[in-house]
N, C-alpha and C positions, 0 to 999 in steps of 0.2 A: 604660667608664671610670667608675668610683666612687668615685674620691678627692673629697674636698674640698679645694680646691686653698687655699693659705695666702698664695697672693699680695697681695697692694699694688697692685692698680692705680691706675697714673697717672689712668687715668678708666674708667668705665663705662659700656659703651654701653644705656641704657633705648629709646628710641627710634628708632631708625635707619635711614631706609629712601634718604634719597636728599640731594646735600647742601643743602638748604631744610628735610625735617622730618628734623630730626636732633636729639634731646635726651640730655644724655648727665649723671652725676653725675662733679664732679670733687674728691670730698672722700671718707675713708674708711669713713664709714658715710653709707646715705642721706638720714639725719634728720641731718647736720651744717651741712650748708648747700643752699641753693636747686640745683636743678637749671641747667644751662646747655644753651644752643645750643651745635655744637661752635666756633661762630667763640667764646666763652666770652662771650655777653652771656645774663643770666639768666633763665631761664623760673620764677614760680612757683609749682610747684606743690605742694599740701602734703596729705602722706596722713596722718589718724590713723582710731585704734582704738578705738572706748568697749568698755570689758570691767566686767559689772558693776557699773556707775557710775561706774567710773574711768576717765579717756582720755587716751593716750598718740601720740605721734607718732612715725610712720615713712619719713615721705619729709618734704622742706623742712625749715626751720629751723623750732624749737620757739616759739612763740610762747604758746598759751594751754593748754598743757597737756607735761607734762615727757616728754624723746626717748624712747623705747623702746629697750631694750637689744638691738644688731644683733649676729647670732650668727655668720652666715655669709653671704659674698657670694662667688656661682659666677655666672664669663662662661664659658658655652657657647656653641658657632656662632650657634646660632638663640636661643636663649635667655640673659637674666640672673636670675638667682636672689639672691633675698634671704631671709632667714630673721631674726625678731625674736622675742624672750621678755619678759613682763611680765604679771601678774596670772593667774599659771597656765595662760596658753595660749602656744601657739607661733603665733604668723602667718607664714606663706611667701608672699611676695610674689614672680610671676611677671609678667617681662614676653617674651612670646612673640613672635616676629615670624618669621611662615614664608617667611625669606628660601631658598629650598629652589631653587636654580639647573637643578637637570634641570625643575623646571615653572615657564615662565617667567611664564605667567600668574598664578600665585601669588604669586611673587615679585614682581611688579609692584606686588601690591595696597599702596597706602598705608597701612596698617592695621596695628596693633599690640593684642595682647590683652593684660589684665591679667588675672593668675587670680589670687583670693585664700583661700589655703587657713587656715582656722585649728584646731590641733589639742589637745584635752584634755594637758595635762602633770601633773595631777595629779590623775586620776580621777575628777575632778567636771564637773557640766553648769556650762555658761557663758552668759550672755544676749551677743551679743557684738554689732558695728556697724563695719563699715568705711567711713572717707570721705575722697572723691578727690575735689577740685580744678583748677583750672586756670584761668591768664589769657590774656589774649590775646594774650599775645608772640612764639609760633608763628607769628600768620600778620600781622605788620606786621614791618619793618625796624628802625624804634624804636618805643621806647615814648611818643616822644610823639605815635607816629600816633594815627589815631583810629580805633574799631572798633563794629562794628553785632552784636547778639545775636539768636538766636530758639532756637524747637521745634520739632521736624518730627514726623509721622506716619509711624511705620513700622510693618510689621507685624509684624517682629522683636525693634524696639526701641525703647527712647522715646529720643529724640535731642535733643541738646542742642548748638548750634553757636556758636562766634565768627568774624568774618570781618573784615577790613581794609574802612574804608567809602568808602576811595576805592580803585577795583580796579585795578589798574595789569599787568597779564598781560603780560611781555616787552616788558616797556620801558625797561630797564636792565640793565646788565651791568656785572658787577666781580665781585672778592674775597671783601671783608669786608661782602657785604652779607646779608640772610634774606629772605625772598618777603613779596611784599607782593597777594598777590592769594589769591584760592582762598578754601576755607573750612575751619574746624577743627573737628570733629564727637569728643564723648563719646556711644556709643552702648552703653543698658544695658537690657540683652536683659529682656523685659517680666516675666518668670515671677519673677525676681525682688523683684519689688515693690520696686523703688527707691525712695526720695525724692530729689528733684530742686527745684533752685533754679537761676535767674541772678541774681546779686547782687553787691556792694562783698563782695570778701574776708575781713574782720575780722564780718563781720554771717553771714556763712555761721560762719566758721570760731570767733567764741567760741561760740554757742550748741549746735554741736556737742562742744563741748569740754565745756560747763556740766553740759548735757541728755542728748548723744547725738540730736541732731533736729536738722531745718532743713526742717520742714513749717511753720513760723509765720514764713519769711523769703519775702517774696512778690517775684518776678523783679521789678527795675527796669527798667524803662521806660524811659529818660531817656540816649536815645541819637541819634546817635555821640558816643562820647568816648574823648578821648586817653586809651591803655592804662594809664597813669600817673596819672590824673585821679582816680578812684575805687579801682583796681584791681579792677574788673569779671572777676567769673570765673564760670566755672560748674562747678555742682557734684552731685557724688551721694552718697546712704548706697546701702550694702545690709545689711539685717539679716540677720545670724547666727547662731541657735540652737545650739551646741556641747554636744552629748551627753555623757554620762560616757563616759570613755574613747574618746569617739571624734571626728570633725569633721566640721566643715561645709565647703562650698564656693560660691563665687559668682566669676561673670567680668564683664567689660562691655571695651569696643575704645576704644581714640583713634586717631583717622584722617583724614585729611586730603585732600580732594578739589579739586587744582589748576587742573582743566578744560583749559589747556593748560600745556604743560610745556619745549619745548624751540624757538627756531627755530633751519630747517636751510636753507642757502643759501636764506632770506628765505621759507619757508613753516613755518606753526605746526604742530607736530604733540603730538600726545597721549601720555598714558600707555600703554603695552603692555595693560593689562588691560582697556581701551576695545575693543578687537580680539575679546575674546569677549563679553563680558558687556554687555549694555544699560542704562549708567547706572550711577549710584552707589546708586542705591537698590537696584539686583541684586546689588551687589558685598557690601550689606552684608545680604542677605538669605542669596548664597552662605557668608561669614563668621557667621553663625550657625547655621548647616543642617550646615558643614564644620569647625565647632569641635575634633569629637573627635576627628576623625583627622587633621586637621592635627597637633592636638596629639600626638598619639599618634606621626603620622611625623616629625614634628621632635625629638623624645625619640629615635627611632631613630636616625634624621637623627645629631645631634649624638654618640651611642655608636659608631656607626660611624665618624665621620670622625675623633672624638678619639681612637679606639682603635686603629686604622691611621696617624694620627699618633703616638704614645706608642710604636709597637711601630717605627718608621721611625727616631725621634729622641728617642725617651725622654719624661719627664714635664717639661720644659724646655720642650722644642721644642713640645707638644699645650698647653700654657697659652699659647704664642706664636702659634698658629693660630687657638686659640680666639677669642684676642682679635681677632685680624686678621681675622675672616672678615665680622662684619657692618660693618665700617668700609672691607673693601675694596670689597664689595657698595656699600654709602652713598655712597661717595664721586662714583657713579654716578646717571644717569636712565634707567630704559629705556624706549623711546617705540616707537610703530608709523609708519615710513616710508608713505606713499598706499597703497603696495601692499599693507601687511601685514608687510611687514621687520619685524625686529626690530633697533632702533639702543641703542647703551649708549654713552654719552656722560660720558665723566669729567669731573670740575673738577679742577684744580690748586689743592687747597684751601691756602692762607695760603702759596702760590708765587707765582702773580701773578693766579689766578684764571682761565687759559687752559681752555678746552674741548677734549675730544677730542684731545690731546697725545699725540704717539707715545710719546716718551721717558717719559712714565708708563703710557701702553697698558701698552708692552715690559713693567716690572720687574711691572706689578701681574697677566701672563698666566698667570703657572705656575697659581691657584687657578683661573682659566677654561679653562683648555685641560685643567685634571685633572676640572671639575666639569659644566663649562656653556659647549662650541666654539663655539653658537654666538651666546654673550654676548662672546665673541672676536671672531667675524663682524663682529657688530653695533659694533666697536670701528675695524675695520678697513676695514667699506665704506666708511663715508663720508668717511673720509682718500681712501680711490683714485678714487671718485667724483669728488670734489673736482679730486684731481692729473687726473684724466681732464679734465676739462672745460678749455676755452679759456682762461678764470681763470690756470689755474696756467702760467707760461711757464718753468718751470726745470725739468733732468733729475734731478733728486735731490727725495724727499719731502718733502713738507711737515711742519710742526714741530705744526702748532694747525688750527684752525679757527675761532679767533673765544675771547671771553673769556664763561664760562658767564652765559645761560643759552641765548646767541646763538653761534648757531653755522655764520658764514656768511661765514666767509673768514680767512685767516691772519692775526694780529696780532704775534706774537712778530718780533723783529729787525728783516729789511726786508719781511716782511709778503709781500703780493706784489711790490713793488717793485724789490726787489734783494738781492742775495747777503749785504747786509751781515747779520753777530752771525747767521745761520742756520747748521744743522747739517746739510751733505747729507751724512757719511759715517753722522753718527747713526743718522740716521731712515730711511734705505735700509737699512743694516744692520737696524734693527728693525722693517721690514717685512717682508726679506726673510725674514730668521729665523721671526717669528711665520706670515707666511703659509707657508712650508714645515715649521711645527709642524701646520698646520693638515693639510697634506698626510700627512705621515709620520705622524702621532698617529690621525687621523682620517680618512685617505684622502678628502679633501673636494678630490677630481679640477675638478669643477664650479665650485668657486671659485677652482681654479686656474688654469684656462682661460678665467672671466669676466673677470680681469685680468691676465691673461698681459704683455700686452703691454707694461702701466705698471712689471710687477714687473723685467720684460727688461730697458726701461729701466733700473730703478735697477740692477742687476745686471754693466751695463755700466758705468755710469758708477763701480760700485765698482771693475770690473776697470782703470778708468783711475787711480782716484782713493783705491780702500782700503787700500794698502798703508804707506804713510809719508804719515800724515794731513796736511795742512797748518795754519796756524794755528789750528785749530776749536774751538767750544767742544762737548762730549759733552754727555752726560745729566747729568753733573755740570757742569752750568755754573755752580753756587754758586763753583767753586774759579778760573773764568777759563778763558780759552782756553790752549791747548796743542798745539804743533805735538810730531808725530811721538810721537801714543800708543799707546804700545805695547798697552795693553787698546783702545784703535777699532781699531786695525789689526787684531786677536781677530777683534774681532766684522765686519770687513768679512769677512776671511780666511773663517769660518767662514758667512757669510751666503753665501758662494759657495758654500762645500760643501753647505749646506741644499740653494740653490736646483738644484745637478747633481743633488738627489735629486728633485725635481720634474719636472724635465726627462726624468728618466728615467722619471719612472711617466706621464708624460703623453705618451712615447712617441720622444721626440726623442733619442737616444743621441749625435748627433755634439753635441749641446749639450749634452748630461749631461758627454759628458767633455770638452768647451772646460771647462766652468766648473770640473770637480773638479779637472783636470789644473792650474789657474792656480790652485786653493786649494792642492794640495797643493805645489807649487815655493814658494808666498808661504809655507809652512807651514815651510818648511825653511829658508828665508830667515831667518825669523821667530827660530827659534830661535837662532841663530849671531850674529843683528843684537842680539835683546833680553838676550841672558845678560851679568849686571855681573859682575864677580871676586869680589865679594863672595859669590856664592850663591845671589842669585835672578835674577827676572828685571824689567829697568829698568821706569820711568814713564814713559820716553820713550827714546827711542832713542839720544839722543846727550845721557842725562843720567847720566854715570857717580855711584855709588852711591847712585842713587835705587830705589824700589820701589814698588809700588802693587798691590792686589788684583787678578788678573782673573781676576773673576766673568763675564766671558763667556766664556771656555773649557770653560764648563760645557757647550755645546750640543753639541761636539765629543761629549761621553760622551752629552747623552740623545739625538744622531741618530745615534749608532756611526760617526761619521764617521771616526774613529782620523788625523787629521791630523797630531796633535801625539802625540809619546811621553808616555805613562805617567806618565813621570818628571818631566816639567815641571812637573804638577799636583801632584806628589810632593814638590818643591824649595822650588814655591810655598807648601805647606800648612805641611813643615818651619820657613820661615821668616815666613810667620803667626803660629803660636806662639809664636815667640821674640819675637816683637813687640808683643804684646797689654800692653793695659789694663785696668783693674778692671771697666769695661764695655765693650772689646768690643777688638774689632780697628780702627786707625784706617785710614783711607779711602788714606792713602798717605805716603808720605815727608814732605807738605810741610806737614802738619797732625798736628792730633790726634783732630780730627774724625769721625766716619764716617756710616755710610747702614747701616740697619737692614737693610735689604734684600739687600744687595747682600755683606753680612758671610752670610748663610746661603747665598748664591749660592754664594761661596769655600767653605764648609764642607763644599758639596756635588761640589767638583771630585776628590777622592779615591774617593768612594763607600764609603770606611772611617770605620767607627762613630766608632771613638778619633780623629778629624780633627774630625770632625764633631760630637762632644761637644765637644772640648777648644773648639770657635770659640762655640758657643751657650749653653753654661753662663753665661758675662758678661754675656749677653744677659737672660736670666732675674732675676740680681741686678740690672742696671739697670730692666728694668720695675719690680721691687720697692724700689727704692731712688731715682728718678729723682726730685727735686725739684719737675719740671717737668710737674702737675699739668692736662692737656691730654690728648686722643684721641692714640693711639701716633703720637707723632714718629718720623720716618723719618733724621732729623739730627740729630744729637747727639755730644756731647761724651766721650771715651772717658776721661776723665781725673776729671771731677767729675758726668756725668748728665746736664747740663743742656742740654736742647734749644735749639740753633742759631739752624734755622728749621724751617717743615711742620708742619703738623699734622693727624691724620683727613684723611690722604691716600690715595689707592686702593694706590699703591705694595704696601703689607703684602700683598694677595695676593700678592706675592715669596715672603713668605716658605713656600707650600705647594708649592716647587721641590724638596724632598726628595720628600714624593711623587711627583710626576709621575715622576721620578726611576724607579718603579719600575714596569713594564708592566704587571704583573698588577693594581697599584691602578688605573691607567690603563682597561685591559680592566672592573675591577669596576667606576667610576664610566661609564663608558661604557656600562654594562649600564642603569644604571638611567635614561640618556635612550631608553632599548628599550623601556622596560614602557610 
């Protein structure tokens, strides 16, 4: 994929790796405004260029010297792309992050490259200077904590860190909060010849401006101090020589070293990349040693998965992925369990801030179960773990496990306490399904027999309890409870069918067909209960000329389950269309609302192109048009753009269920967890 894509993003993800270091732009060129956290409080950092004694700025708000002219800005999976023009050169600003899911080691590391390329545009040699910045607002909460600076010895790289001076490691949980512990490392690889400061911001930043230097601004000393006090930052040049007609290059990483990252029923555990590598000084020795071909296979990385997106869903749908790929990744921690496990732990970002939530597992699998089953695993053990243990005393799944970055017991509704505001047809159903993706996708026999028994469990208690919901609230509990949903009763129906396919490959045939024979009678039920006169099929059962998307019929076509006719999906899609808004399809009868998600879901129950353009085309004009200036919202408004609620939520892996969609990508992405 070659295009340059001409989009608007709502935001841009610059740093992304998990939801504490997450830095993203939400303005249309980089040099418009400061950078943010994705919770939107500001990080800033500010890049400029001396070209020939002139100096312009390319990242943060222009203070001592005027913005540079931004040419092009591409979000790839792995990559965002900037491009600037001014004083005859081109500068392409790379920020690289080998979020690369078949290696999960990789992908763990907290580390982001900067590559800065600048190229001759008018035939002539250039003296040139690039300089990057940064405050301490990465690694405190507010800025009026207070934070401690130094330099380390590496033998890679000269290092430059800020840290929070009071360390506070998993001692709080919520929301809207940013880490307050760890430390935040610029590291600029030696060969370079950097210049380097710690300093007050305005003392770095005008005399680079002036001069092109910050060899005569000597680190301050005069620490801890609130982020806000001084505006303490640290900072580097690198010079760059630009040949006629040709360019220079220089890189250096921002990365960020937590020490611990998650707790899990009341023990700390680490980041995933702790499990091979000894230390952060290894990590950042490996990140210089594996620069080139990281780089090299993330460029590959990103042409293949954009290019089997685009050929799947057109040019639409591969800007849609694109964006979705490192904010679903983000939205996540992956950590190493005692044993070595590998655990992937969501937040429910600007939802209520719940850890490990099925009902966002569920919508955010299709990109894990096509890329990285067992970043699925890791999503899935320690919900059954959990239900295994004494702790949980109900027969239906649990909803959470605690509010991020703790994650050590249910919180949502009655918690453990009681039935009340919980979801057991929900979250059985989206166990059952995902753990029998695991099976039918991946033949993962092993993890279908280490919890055989809790999945039985829920399997029975949908066969009591999935057919005509009772007052529940779903995965859209935004919109209220709702007895007898026609879309839960989908997905119990068809969680049954998964799980007959489990039961059969793990050998039990008079259980394979109890469960298929009660999907398929519930399935025929289904049809004849949920058809309105009008054409489609209801919201609820006993809600004449109501309608609603159900996007979970889609599991029906990727397990061949053939439950339901053809036609159903055919009725539905017809009346889809006729339904829509300028952005999108809304979520159901009773709103105007919808889920970003769960609209590509429905797009994908026909497996016809023309269905499936006609639902995602709206989607495309609302990321380019959306007011609502934030990491892709998952709720939104089908009538004017404007996001609801969510935001830089995992959910968007949703949207790579076209894919999966098709075996032979499935088989390809499968291959390369082989190499």
């Amino acid at each position: 994929m070659t295009r340059d894509s001409q989009l608007r993003y709502p935001a841009v993800p610059l740093v992304v790796h998990d939801p504490y270091f997450s830095i993203w732009s939400f303005s249309d060129a980089l040099n418009d405004d400061w950078a943010h956290h994705w919770t939107g409080s500001f990080i800033g950092m500010t890049g400029m260029i001396r070209i020939d004694g002139d100096s312009f700025v390319w990242c943060g708000r222009p203070q001592f010297a005027p913005a540079m002219k931004q040419t092009v800005c591409r979000v790839l999976p792995t990559r965002t792309v900037y491009t600037f023009e001014a004083g005859g050169v081109r500068l392409t600003v790379t920020f690289l992050t080998p979020a690369l899911p078949h290696k999960l080691e990789v992908l763990s590391r907290p580390l982001t490259y900067l590559v800065f390329e600048i190229e001759s545009l008018d035939g002539a040699a250039h003296d040139c200077s690039v300089y990057f910045d940064c405050g301490g607002e990465p690694c405190v909460d507010q800025i009026g904590d207070q934070i401690v600076w130094g330099r380390f010895r590496h033998p890679e790289f000269e290092l430059l860190s800020l840290a929070a001076a009071d360390q506070r490691p998993l001692r709080r949980s919520g929301d809207n909060l940013r880490i307050e512990w760890g430390r935040l490392f610029f590291g600029i690889p030696r060969k370079f010849q950097a210049e380097t400061a710690i300093a007050e911001n305005p003392s770095l930043r005008r005399p680079f401006a002036q001069n092109g230097t910050i060899t005569s601004v000597p680190d301050d000393l005069n620490m801890p101090q609130a982020v806000k006090e001084n505006w303490i930052a640290m900072a580097f040049t690198l010079p760059l020589s630009v040949p006629a007609n040709g360019h220079a290059e220089a890189w250096a990483v921002i990365a960020y070293d937590d020490v611990w990252s998650i707790e899990y029923l009341n023990r700390k555990l680490q980041a995933y990349w702790r499990e091979s590598l000894n230390g952060f000084d290894e990590l950042l020795t490996r990140a210089a040693t594996e620069f080139d071909s990281l780089r090299a296979e993330c460029e590959a990385y990103d042409r293949m998965l954009l290019t089997d997106a685009e050929a799947a869903g057109g040019e639409a749908y591969a800007d849609l992925c694109a964006l979705a790929f490192r904010q679903a990744i983000g939205a996540h921690k992956l950590v190493a369990d005692f044993d070595g496990t590998p655990l992937f732990f969501s937040k429910e970002n600007f939802s209520n801030g719940c850890i490990a939530t099925v009902d966002v597992t569920y919508p955010s699998a299709p990109l894990f179960l096509l890329t990285a089953p067992e970043l699925l695993k890791g999503m899935l053990i320690p919900i059954l773990d959990y239900a295994g243990s004494r702790r949980w005393k109900f027969p239906f799944a649990p909803h959470d496990l605690g509010t991020y970055p703790l994650a050590n017991g249910q919180v949502y509704g009655g918690g453990e306490r009681s039935e009340e505001n919980q979801m057991p047809v929900e979250e059985c159903g989206n166990m059952l399904l995902l753990a029998s993706a695991l099976v039918e996708f991946h033949d993962d026999l092993e993890f279908a027999r280490r919890y055989r028994g809790t999945l039985k469990l829920w399997a029975d208690y949908l066969l009591d309890k999935g057919y005509d919901p009772e007052n529940q609230l779903c995965t859209d509990d935004f919109a209220g409870h709702l007895a007898h949903n026609t879309n839960l009763s989908l997905k119990a129906i068809l969680a049954l069918g998964g799980w007959a396919l489990v039961e059969q490959k793990l050998g039990d045939d008079a259980e394979a067909a109890k469960y298929r024979s009660a999907a398929a009678e519930a399935a025929k039920r289904w049809k004849q209960d949920a058809f309105d006169e009008s054409g489609c099929y209801r919201l609820a059962f006993d809600q004449p000329c109501s309608w609603s998307q159900k996007y979970n019929l889609v599991w029906d076509k990727l397990f061949g389950l053939n439950l339901f006719p053809e036609e159903i999906a055919g009725t539905e899609l017809a009346h889809y269309r006729r339904m829509q808004n300028r952005y999108g399809l809304p979520l159901d009868s009773r709103r105007s609302y919808t889920k970003l998600d769960w609209i590509v879901w429905s797009a994908t129950l026909t497996g016809k192109r023309d269905d499936f353009d006609a639902l995602v085309a709206p989607l495309r004009t609302w990321l380019n048009e959306t007011p609502s200036r934030v990491p892709m919202t998952d709720w939104f408004e089908t009538t004017d753009g404007r996001m609801v609620g969510f935001q830089a939520r995992s959910v968007v892996g949703g949207l790579f269920i076209r894919l999966l969609d098709d075996p032979e990508l499935r088989k390809k992405y499968l291959g390369l967890l082989e190499k």
